[in-house]
Each structure stands twice: as structure tokens, then as C-alpha cells.
C-alpha positions as CSV (number, residue, x, y, z in Angstrom):
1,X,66.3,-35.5,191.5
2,X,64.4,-38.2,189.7
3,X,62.2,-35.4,187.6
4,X,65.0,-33.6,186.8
5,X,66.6,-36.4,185.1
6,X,63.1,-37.6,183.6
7,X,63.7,-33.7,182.1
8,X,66.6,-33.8,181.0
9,X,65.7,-37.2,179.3
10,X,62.9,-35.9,177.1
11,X,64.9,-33.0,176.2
12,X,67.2,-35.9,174.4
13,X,64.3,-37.8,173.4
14,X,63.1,-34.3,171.7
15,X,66.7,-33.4,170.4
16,X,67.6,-37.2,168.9
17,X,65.6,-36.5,165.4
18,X,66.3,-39.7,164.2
19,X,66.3,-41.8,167.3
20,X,69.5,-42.9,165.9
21,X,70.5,-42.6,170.1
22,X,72.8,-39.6,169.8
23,X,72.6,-36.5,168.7
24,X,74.3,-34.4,165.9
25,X,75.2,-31.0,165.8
26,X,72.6,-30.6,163.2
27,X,69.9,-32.5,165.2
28,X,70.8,-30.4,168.4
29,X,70.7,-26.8,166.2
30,X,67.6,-27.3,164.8
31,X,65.4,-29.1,167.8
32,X,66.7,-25.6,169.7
33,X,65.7,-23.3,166.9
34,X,62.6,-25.1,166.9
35,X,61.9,-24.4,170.4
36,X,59.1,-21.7,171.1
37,X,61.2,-18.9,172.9
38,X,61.5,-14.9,172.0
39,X,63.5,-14.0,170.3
40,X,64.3,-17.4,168.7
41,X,67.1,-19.1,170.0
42,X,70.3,-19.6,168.0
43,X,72.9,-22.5,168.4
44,X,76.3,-22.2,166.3
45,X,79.0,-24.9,165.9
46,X,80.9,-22.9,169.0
47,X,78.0,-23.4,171.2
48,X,78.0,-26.8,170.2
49,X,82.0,-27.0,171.2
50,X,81.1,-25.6,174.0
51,X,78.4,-27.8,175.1
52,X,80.5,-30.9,174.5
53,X,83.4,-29.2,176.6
54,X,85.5,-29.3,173.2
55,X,84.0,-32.6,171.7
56,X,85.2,-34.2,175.0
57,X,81.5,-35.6,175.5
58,X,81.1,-36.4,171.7
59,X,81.8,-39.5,170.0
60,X,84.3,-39.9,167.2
61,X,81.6,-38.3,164.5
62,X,81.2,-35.7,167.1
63,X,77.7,-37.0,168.4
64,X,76.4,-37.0,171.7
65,X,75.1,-40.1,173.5
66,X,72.6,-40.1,175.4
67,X,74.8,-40.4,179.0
68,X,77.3,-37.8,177.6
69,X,74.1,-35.5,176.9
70,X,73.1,-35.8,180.7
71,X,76.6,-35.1,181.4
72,X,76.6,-32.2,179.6
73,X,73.4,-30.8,180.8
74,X,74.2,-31.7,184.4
75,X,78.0,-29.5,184.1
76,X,75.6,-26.4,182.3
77,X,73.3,-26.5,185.3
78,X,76.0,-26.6,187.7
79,X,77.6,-23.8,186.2
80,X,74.4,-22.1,186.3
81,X,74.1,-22.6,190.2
82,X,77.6,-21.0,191.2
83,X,77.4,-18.2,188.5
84,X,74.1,-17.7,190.3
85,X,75.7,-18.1,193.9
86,X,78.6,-15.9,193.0
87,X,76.4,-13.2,191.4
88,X,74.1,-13.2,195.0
89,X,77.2,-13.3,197.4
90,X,78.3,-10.0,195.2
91,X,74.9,-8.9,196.4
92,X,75.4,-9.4,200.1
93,X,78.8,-8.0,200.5
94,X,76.7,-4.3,199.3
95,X,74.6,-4.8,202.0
96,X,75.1,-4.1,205.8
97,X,76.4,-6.8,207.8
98,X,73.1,-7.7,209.6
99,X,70.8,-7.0,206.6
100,X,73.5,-9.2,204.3
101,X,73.5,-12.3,206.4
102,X,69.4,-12.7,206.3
103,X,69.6,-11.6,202.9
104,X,72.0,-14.1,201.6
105,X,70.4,-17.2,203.7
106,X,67.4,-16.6,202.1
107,X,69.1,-16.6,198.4
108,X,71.0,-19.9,199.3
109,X,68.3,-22.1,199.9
110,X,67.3,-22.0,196.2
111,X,70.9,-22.0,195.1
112,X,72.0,-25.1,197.5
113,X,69.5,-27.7,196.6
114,X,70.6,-27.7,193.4
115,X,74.4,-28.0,193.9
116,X,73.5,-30.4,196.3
117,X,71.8,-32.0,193.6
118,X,74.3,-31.7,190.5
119,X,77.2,-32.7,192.9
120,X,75.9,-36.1,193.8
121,X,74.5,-36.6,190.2
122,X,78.3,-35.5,188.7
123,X,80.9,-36.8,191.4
């Protein structure tokens, strides 16, 4: 719990450019572009809106702070964890009914800890 909010702090640390203690769209497009992934990544203004859950999380210059950032992060990586849930219970209901319930157990245990994680972080 604790390192994953000392990550998602340096990500804002990394992000905030001008340590002005939010971040602007601008800010936020080019510390991701800047990032060393192939291919590059890309981050438009809809990304952005979609980030800050339709500027919901941003400030009246639509900046984020750094509380609404760890917000934000904290809702992606939530969604993450039941897209990723969802996507293995598909899985197991291809399977056989014996081979399916090992199957799934086994899947859960990386998917729970984290829900467990982002629920008492978010609620």
C-alpha cells in the first residue's frame, strides 16, 4: 500500500514540471511522451478528459492537484483490476467446471490484493 502511493507520488513529482503543485495538460502530455516506452506514448486532450473523469478532478484552470492526481490514478488502477477480473472470469467459464475453479483461484489472488487495495485507498 504505502509503496504504491510513494509510486504514484513520484509519478506527480515527475509530471509537475514546474513544481507549481499541479499539473497541466501540457505538463502531463509531455512528461508521458517523454517517458521511455515503444512505441512512444501519446496523450491527447481526450485522454486528459478522460483522466480527470471530465475535468471533475481538475481545478478551475483544469489542473490537477496533487490529491486529485492520486485520485485519478487510484480510479485507473481500479479499473484496471476489474477489466482484468472480468476478462479472467470470461476465461474460466471456457473451461470445465473442475479445471475452471482451480484455474480462476489461482488468477484471483493477483487480481484481489489489489482491489482490496484501491477500495480501502478510494472508499
Amino acid at each position: 500500500e504505502e509503496q504504491l502511493v510513494y509510486m504514484i507520488d513520484r509519478m506527480y513529482e515527475y509530471l509537475d514540471i514546474d513544481a507549481s503543485g499541479s499539473i497541466s495538460f501540457e505538463e502531463m502530455k509531455s512528461g508521458l511522451e517523454k517517458l521511455p516506452m515503444e512505441p512512444a506514448l501519446r496523450f491527447t486532450h481526450e485522454d486528459y478528459e478522460e483522466f480527470t473523469r471530465n475535468y471533475t478532478y481538475a481545478d478551475e484552470q483544469g489542473d490537477i492537484t496533487k490529491a486529485n492526481f492520486m485520485d485519478c490514478m487510484l480510479l485507473e488502477m481500479k479499473g484496471f483490476a476489474f477489466r482484468c477480473a472480468s476478462h479472467q472470469l470470461d476465461q474460466a467459464q471456457k473451461l470445465e467446471k473442475e479445471e475452471a475453479t482451480g484455474w480462476l483461484a489461482s488468477k484471483v489472488r493477483f487480481v484481489c490484493p489489489f482491489g482490496l487495495l484501491a477500495k480501502r485507498l478510494l472508499f
